[in-house]
N, C-alpha and C positions, 0 to 999 in steps of 0.2 A: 683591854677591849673585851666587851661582851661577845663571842662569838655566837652566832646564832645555826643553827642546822640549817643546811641546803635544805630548799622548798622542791623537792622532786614535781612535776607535773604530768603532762601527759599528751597524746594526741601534738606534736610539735607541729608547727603554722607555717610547715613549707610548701602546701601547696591551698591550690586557691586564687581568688585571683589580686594579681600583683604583688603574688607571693616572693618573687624573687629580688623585689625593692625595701619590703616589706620586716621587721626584725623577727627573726625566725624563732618564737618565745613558744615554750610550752604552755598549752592552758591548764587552767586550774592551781597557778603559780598565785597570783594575784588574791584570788579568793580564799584561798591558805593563810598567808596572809594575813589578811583584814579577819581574818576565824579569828587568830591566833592576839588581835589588837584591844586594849580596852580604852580607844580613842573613844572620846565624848561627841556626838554629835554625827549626821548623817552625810556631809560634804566633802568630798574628795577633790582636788584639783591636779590635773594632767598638765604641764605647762607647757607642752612639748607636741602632744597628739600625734605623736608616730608612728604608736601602732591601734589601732580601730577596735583589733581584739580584746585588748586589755582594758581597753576602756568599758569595751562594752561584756566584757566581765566582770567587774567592779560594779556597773549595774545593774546587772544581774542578780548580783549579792545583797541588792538590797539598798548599798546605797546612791547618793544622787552627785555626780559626777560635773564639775565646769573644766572645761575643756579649751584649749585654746588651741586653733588648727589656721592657720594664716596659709597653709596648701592648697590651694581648690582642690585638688585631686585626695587627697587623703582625707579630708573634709567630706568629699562624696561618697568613698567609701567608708568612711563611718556611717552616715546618713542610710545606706543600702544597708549594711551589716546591721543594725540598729533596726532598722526600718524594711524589709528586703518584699519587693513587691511579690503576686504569685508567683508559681511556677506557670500558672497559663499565660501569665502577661508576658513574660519572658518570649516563649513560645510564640505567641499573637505576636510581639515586637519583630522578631525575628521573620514572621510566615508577610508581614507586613508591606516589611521594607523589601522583600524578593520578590513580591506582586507586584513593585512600581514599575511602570513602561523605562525604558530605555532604548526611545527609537519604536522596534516593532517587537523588540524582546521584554523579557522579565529582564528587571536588576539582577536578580540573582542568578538567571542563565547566562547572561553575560557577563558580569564577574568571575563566574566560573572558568566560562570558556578562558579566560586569559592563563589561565593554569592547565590548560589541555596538554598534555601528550601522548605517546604512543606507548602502549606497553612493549618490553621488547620481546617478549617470549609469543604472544598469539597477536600484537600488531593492533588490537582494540583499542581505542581512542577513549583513554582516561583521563581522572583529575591527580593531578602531582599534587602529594600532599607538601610537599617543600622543594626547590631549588637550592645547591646548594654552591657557593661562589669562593673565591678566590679574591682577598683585596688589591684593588686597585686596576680589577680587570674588570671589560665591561660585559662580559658573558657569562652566566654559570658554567661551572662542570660538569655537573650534576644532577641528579633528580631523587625523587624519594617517592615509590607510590606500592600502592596497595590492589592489585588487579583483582575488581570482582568477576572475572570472565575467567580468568584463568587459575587463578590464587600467586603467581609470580608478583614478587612484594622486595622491597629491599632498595638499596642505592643503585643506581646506574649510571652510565654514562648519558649525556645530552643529545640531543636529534638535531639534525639540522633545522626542523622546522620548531623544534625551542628556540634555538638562537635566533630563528626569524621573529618568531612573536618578540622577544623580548627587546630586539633591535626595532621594529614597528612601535612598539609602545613606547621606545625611550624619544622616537620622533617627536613627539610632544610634550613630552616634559617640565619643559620652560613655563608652557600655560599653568600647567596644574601646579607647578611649583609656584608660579608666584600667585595664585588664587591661595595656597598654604599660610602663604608669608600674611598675607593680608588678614589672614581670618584671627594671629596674632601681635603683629602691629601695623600702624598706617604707614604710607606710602613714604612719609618723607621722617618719618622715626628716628630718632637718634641709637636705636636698639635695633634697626631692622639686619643691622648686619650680623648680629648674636642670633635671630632667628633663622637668617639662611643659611649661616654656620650648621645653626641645632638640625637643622633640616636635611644638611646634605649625607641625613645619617638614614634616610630614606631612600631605596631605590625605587625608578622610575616606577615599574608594577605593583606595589602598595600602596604607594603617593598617589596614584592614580584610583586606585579602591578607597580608599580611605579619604579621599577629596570628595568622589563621588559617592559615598555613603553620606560623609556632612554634608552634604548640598542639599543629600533628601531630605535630612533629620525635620530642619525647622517647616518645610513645606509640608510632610506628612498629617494627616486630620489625625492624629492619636489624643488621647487621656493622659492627663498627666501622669495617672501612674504607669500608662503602658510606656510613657514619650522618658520615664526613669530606667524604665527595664529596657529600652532601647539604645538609649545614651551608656549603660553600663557595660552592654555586649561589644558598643563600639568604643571605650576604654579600653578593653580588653583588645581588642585591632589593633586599635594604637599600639598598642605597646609590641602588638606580635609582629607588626610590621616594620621595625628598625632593623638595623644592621648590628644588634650588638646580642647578636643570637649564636654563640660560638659552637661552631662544629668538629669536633664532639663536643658535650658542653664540658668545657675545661675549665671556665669559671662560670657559674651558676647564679651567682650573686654579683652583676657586674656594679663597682663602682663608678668608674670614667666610663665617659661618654666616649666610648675608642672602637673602631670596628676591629674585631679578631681578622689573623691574617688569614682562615679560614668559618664559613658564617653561613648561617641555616635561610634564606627565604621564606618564611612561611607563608602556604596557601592561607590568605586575609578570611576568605571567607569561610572555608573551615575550621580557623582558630572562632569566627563569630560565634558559628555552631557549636563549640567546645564549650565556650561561653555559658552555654543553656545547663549547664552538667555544672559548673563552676561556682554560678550565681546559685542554682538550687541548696547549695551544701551550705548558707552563708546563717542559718539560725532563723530562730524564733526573735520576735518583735520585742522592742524595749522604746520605749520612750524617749524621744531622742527632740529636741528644738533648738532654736537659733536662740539666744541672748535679745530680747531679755524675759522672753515667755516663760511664764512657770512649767514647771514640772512637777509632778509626784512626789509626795513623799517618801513614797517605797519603793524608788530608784529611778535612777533616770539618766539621760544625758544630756547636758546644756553646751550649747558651743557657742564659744565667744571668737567671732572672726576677728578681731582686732590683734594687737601686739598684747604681750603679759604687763608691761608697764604700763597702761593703759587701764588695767584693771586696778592696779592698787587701791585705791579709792573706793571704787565701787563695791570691792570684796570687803573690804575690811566696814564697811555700812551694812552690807545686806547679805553675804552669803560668809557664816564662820567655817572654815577651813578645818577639818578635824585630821588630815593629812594630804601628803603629795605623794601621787603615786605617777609612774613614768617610765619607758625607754631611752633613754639617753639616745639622742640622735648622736651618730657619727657622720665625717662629709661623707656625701654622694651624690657626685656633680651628675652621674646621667639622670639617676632619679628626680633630682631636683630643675634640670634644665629642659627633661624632657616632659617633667609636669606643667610647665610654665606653654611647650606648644602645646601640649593635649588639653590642658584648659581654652585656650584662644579656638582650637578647634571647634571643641565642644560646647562654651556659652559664651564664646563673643573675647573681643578687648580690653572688655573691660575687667572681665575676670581675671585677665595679665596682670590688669596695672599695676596693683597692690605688690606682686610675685615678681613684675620684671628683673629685680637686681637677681634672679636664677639665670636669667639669661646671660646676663654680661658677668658672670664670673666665673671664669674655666678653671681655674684651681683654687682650692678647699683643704689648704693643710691643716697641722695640730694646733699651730700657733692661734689659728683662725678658729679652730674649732672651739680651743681655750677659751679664748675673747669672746668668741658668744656663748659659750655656756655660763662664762663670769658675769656677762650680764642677765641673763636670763638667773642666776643665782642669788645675785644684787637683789632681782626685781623679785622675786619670792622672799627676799628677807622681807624688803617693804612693805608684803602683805601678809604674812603669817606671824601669830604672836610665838614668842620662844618655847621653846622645847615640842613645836610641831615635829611629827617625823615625817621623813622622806623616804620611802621604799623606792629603790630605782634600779630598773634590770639595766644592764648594758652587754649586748646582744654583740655574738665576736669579738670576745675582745684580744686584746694585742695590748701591748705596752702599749706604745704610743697613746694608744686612744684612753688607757686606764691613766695615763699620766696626765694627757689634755685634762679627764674628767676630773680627778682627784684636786689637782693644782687651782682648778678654776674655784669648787666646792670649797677648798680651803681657803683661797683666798678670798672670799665670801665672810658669812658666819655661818658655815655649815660644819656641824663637826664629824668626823665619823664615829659610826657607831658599833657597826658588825661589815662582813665584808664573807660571802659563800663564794667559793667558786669551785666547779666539778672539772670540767677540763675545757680545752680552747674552743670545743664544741656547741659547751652552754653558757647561756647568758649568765653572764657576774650580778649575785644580788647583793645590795649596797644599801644599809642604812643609814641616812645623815641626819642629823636632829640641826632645827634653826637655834643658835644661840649667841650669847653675846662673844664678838670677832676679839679674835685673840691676837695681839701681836704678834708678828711672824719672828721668829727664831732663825739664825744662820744656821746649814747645814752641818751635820756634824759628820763627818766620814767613818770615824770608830763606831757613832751610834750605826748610821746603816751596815755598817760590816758587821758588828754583832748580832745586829736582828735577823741577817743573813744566817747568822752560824748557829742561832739558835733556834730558828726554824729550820734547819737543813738536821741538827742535831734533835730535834722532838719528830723528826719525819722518819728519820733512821733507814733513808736510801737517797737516792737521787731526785731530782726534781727538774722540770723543764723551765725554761727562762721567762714563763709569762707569771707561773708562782714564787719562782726568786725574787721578780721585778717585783709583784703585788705582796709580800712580804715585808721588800724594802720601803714599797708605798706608805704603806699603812704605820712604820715608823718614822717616816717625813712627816707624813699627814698629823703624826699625835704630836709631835716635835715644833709642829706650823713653820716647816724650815723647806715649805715647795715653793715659795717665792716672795724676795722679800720686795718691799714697799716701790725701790727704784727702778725696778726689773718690767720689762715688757715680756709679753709670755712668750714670746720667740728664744730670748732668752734665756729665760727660766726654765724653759723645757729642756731648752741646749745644757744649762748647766746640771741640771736633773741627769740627764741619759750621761752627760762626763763623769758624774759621781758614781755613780751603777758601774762603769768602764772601770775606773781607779779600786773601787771597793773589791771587784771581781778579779782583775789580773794583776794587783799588786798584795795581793794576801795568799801567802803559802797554803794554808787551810783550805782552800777552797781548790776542788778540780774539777775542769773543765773536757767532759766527754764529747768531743766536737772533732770532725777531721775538718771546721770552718776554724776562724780567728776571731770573728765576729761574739761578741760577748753575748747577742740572741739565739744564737745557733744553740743544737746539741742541747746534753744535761748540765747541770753543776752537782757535785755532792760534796762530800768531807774526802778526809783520806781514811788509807784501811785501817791506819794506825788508833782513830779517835772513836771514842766510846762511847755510841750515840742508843739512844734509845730503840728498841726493837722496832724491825722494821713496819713501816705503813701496810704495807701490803701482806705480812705474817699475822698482823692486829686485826688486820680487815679477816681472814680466813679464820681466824679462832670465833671472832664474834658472828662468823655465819654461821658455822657448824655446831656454837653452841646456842644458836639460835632453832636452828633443824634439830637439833638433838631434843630441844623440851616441846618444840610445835612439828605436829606430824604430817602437817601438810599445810605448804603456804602460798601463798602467789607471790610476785616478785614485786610488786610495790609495798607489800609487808615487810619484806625483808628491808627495804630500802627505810621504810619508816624505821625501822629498829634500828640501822646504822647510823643515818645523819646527825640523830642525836648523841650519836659517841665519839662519832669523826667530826665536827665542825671546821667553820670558818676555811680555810686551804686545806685540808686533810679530808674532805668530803672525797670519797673514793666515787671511783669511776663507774660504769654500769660495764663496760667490760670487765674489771676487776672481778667487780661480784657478780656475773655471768659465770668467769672462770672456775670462781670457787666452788657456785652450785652445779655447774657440768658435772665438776670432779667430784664433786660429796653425794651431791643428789639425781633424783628422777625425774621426769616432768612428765607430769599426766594433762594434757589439754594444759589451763594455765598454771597448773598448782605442780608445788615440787615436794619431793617425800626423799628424806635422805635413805639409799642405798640400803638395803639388808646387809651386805659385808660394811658398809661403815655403821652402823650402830655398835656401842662401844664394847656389848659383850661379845661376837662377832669378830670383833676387828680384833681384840685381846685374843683369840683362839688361832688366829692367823697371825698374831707376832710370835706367838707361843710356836705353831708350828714351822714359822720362818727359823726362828733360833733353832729346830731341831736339825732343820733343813741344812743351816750353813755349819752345824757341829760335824753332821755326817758328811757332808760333800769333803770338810776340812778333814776327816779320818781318810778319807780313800786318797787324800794327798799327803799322808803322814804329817798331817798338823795336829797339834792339839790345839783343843779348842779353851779358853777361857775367860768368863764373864768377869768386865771392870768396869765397875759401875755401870753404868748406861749399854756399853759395848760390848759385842764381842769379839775376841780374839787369836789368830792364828798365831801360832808358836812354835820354835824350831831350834831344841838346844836351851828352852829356856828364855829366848831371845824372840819380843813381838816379828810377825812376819807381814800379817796383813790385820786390817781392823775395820770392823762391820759397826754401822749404825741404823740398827732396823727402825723404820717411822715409819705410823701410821698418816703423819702428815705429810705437809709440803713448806714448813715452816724450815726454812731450808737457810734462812738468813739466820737463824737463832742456831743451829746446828753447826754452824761454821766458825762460830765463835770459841768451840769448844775441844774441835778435833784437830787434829793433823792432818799432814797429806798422807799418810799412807790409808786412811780410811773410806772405806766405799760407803757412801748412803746406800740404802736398799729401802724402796719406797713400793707401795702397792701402783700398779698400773695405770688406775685411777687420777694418781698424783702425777705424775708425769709430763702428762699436757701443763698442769698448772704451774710446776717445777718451768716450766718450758718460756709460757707466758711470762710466768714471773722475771725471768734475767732476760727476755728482751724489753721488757719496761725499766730495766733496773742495769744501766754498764757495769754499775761495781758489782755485782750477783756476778753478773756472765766472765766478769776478769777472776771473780774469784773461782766460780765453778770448774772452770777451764784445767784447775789444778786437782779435782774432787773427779771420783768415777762413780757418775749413779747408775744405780741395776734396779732391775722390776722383779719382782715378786716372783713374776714368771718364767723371767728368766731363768733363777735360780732354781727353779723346777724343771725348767727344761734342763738344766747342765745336769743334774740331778740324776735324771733319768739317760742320762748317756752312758753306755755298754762303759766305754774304754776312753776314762779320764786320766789326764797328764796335767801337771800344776800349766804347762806350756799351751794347754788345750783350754784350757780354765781361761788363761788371760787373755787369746782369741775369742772368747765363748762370751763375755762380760762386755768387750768392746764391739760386739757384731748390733747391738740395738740401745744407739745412741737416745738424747732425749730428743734430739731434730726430728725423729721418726713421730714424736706422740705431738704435735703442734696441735693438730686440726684445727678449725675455724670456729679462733678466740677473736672479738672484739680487741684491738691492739690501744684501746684509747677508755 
């Protein structure tokens, strides 16, 4: 396999709005990219539209994008993001809908008021920025507010006359809940019970905001474009106003639709307000239409509302595909069940109908995920001619979800091509090429356990179980042994995770750093015994430092470009990694780093020069003699080695252990030490082995140095009093 270098990006798409449904992808990934492509022709197809960003970076780039989006909701954020009205309209939207009467009030005075409380410190009658609740009680706890009277800000406890407002307002409930249902499905529905289900994920004081914001919506005299920038503030409600806002946010990316057993209220109308701030960040204008209106030559977005097997035909007549670019969608039953009411909310029933099967189905496993991405795979062979490529991020991944995706692509005509991945943080990039389907192969259990051992053996440390798994993948995958012909993909996936289990705990070679039993837990690596290639992490610190040593000042995505091309494929180092190593080598001035005065190399030779003089003399004042073998040096007593020093200027500390004994001390400058540190908590087999090794600092040995009145017995207190625990500071651990 071609490995290809990690696409580093930038600016990552975790906030914004419905950012937290949304795949959390770096931009500038995409248009890297299609730099790097010498595809023919200007047409891109999305098959998937799950994420708006990416799309509308690709057209950005130049070229003209067909999109297939069958979400309303994801559908209209494309359209905004594509299309994104002013920032006055937003504003006018907003100053709008708070002008309407309610009774003899403003909408917006009154929605407020429902959020009133008492400050507890000066007693002033404030807006509570959030309630904060307990499942399955019908009271908050809680409150959250920001006192402009006083500056008293923070959590508190609830007032009594919280619990009254909220007790008054659930009195009616009933009505605004079933005015909910209805603006979703009709009365006598075979689906109306999946929407009061989705519903009951709203408490009574939101449901009530958020009924009476739609009510206004269609009545309002607004402009089309104000009546977009007003629909888009109250998408944003939507979403602020469920129950799956976990307090403290302990999952941030909720998938289930499940209320946490502790959960945030948000004041509705100040998430609107937030709104205004959210929409303004969303870009500049790109061309964006419905199917089958033209577009631009010089970029564009087309959206096809229908299904992708629907298009074959029509693509393959009039629009040449010159590649498939995409998110891999994973399930996510809240985002998908709770798109289905916030559509019915915001334009009618109709927009359900198409989406309703989000309603009625509460679980979304691998097996399901398989099956529809097999068919969504099927339906792109039908329209793309062969050797199209498919650039595809898959955002979080986890086994499971890389085994759904590969399995299904396989069992397709999709072949794999390259396969980056950085760590369980960033989205996996995946090239498949469309080609002719290859019979599938039975698995081979020696094949996987080898390509286990010979990635683990070119890594030359440990590794976590999401790059074991995608290791053994990508040997299934080229094998065509992830599912043969009679297999449903329930079971294919079942027999897949059983072979990973067998290959893993019945092969001596292989150790499992885990106080779990679970074959995902923990590390895997070799044992101490086997002869693997220098470690990842010593590979990664040589090529930085010989990168700082010929450029005098660099920024950090420079550095990053220099490495991905030497580390590919699963070896792409981590951005804490290589944080670590330029802490320890380098400076930073504003964004740019300049390696250290004492590590430039004639410098640092002048301090190994004076270390060796250092540990000869400290050895005379303990009646050692001192002498140099090869590399080391050595105390002596009678003839007979006593103690043995290996002065480094590095932190390459895996390579060095290779060669010594126990009775030898590293002695490392200062500088290294953090990184020495970092290093064996990424690494069990480092920290098993270190455990047996005494590293000392530079200055240590300066300080013993300088002591009146040295004892060999003073010495070995003196060397253990500043262990490497002491030099951690705040390394990126991933």
């Amino acid at each position: 396999m071609d490995f290809q270098p990690y696409i580093s990006g930038y600016n990552r798409a975790d906030s914004g709005p419905l950012s937290r449904f949304l795949p959390p992808l770096e931009e500038g990934v995409i248009s890297a990219w299609l730099s790097n492509q010498t595809i023919t022709g200007s047409w891109l197809l999305d098959p998937f539209g799950f994420s708006p960003r990416l799309v509308l970076e690709a057209a950005r780039s130049g070229y003209r994008v067909l999109v297939t989006a069958n979400n309303p909701v994801t559908r209209f954020l494309l359209e905004m993001f594509a299309n994104p009205p002013a920032q006055s309209e937003f504003t006018a939207a907003l100053a709008d809908l708070g002008a309407v009467k309610k009774g003899d009030e403003r909408l917006a005075g009154h929605l407020q008021s429902l959020y009133l409380t008492s400050c507890e410190k000066c007693e002033q009658q404030i807006y509570a920025q959030a309630f904060l609740w307990r499942k399955a009680e019908n009271v908050p706890y809680a409150r959250i507010y920001e006192c402009s009277h006083c500056g008293d800000s923070g959590e508190r406890n609830v007032t009594e006359e919280d619990i009254e407002r909220v007790k008054k307002i659930a009195e009616t409930d009933s009505l605004h809940r079933s005015r909910a249902f209805e603006k979703v499905v009709a009365l006598h529905d075979e689906d109306r019970f999946y929407a009061e289900e989705a519903i009951q994920y709203y408490l009574p004081r939101p449901l009530y905001v958020l009924t009476t914001i739609v009510n206004r919506l269609d009545s309002l005299n607004l402009s089309a474009e104000r009546k977009r920038a007003l629909t888009a503030l109250i998408l944003l409600a939507c979403d602020a106003g469920n129950t799956i806002w976990a307090h403290p946010a302990e999952r941030p990316r909720p998938k289930q639709l499940s209320t946490p057993s502790q959960f945030r209220e948000h004041n509705v109308w100040m998430m609107l307000e937030r709104g205004l701030s959210l929409w303004a960040e969303t870009g500049s204008t790109v061309a964006c239409e419905a199917w089958p209106t033209k577009i631009p030559e010089s970029g564009g977005i087309l959206i096809y509302e229908g299904r992708l097997k629907d298009l074959a035909n029509i693509v393959k007549k009039e629009i040449p595909i010159a590649a498939v670019i995409g998110s891999v969608p994973r399930p996510n039953q809240a985002f998908w069940t709770l798109s289905a009411l916030w559509a019915g909310w915001l334009w009618g029933k109709e927009a359900v109908e198409p989406y309703k099967v989000a309603l009625r189905r509460r679980r979304y496993d691998w097996a399901w995920n398989a099956t529809a991405l097999h068919s969504a795979f099927n339906h792109l062979s039908d329209l793309l001619p062969n050797g199209t490529p498919f650039f595809a991020l898959l955002p979080e991944p986890e086994p499971l979800f890389l085994t759904s995706a590969f399995t299904a692509a396989s069992a397709s005509s999709f072949s794999l091509q390259s396969i980056a991945l950085r760590t369980e943080h960033d989205a996996m990039q995946v090239v498949w090429k469309n080609e002719q389907k290859q019979p599938a192969q039975p698995a081979d259990l020696n094949n996987l356990r080898n390509a286990i051992h010979e990635y683990l053996l070119a890594r030359g440390e440990p590794a976590n179980y999401l790059l074991i798994h995608t290791a053994g993948l990508i040997a299934l995958a080229e094998a065509h042994a992830l599912k043969q012909p009679e297999h449903e993909f329930d079971e294919a996936l079942r027999k897949t995770n059983t072979l990973f289990e067998s290959a893993l705990k019945d092969d001596e070679r292989f150790v499992h750093y885990s106080t779990g039993e679970s074959v995902d837990t923990g590390m895997w690596g070799l044992g101490l015994d086997t002869r693997s290639s220098e470690s990842l992490s010593d590979r990664v610190e040589m090529a930085v430092v010989n990168y700082l040593q010929k450029n005098p000042s660099v920024i950090y995505l420079e550095v990053e470009n220099e490495l991905y091309p030497q580390f590919t494929g699963l070896f792409t180092p981590s951005k804490g990694l290589i944080y670590a190593v330029l802490i320890s080598y380098a400076e930073r001035d504003g964004s740019n780093w300049k390696l250290r005065t004492e590590d430039v190399a004639s410098t640092r030779r002048e301090e190994l020069n004076a270390i060796h003089v250092l540990i000869e003399s400290i050895g005379r004042r303990l009646n050692y003699k001192t002498r140099k073998q090869d590399k080391l040096l050595q105390w002596e007593e009678g003839g007979k080695p006593v103690r043995k020093f290996n002065v480094m200027a590095s932190a390459l500390v895996n390579r060095a252990l290779q060669t010594i004994d126990k009775d030898t001390i590293l002695v490392v400058p200062g500088g290294r030490a953090a990184l020495i540190s970092y290093k064996q908590e990424r690494d069990p087999s480092l920290a098993a082995r270190l455990k047996n090794y005494r590293v000392v600092k530079f200055r240590l040995l300066r300080t013993i140095s300088e002591v009146p009145i040295l004892t060999r017995e003073t010495f070995e207190e003196q060397i253990a009093s500043d262990p490497l625990e002491q030099s951690k500071g705040q390394l990126m651990m991933f």
